[in-house]
N, C-alpha and C positions, 0 to 999 in steps of 0.2 A: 647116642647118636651125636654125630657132630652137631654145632650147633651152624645157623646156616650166618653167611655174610650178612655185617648191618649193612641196611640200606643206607645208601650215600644220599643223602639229600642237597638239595641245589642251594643256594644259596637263595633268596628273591630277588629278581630283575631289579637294577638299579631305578629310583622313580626317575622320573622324566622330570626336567626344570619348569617350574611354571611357565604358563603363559605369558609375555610382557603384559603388561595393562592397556588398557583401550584408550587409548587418549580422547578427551570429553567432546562432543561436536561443537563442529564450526556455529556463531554464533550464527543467526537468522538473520540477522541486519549490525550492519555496524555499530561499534560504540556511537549513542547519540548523544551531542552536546545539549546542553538545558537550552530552549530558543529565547534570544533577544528578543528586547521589546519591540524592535524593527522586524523580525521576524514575525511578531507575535501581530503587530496591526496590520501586516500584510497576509495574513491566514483570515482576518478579520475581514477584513475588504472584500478578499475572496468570494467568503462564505457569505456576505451581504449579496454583494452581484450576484453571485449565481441562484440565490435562494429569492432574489427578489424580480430575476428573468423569469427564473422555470424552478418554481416552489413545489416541493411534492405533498404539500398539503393544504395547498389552493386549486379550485378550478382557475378555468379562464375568467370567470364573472367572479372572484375573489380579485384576481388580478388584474383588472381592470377598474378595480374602486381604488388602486393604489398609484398616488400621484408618482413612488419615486419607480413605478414599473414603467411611469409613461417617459420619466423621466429620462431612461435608460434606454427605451426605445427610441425615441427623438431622437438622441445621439446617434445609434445606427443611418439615419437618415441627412445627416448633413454634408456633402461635399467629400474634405479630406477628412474633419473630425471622423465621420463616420468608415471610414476605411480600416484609420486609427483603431478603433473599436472594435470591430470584429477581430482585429488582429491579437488583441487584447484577450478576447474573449477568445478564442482560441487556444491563447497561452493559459489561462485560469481554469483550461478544463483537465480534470483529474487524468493520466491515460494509463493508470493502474485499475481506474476504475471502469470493467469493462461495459457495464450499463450507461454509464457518462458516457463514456468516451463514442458509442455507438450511435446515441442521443445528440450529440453533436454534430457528427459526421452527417447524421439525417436534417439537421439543423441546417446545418450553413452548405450544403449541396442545394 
């Protein structure tokens, strides 16, 4: 008997080129510079003032035996100083921080 025709076989589909590569994500915050000492006693200040208005680990009767809490209030109360100062304290509040920032808002309304 004859013998029958070889089978033609296909060659294999050429492979496909890789993927390009994934380029790495965007950073989450900018390159940050080291902070100056001017930067650094004005974070300071901050954090005094605001921790020495509205401390979250004082009561009211904590803060009230503290002369520089009275200290800080007086000043809300004088003429123009006092205008000065809230506007201040306006500017020193976090408004990333959405707890702060809501605590405020209830504050000086």
């Amino acid at each position: 008997p004859p013998h029958p025709p070889p089978l033609l076989s296909r060659p294999p589909p050429p492979l496909a080129p890789p993927p390009p590569p994934v380029p790495p994500p965007p950073p989450l915050h900018p390159r940050r510079v080291a902070p100056t000492s001017l930067t650094l006693a004005m974070r300071r200040f901050r954090a005094l003032v605001l921790h020495t208005l509205w401390p979250s680990d004082r009561s009211l009767w904590g803060s009230l035996r503290s002369p520089a809490w009275w200290a800080l209030q007086a000043l809300g109360h004088f003429p123009l100083v006092g205008q000065l100062w809230w506007l201040v304290l306006a500017a020193l509040v976090d408004r990333s921080d959405e707890c702060q920032l809501c605590a405020s808002l209830v504050r000086f309304s």
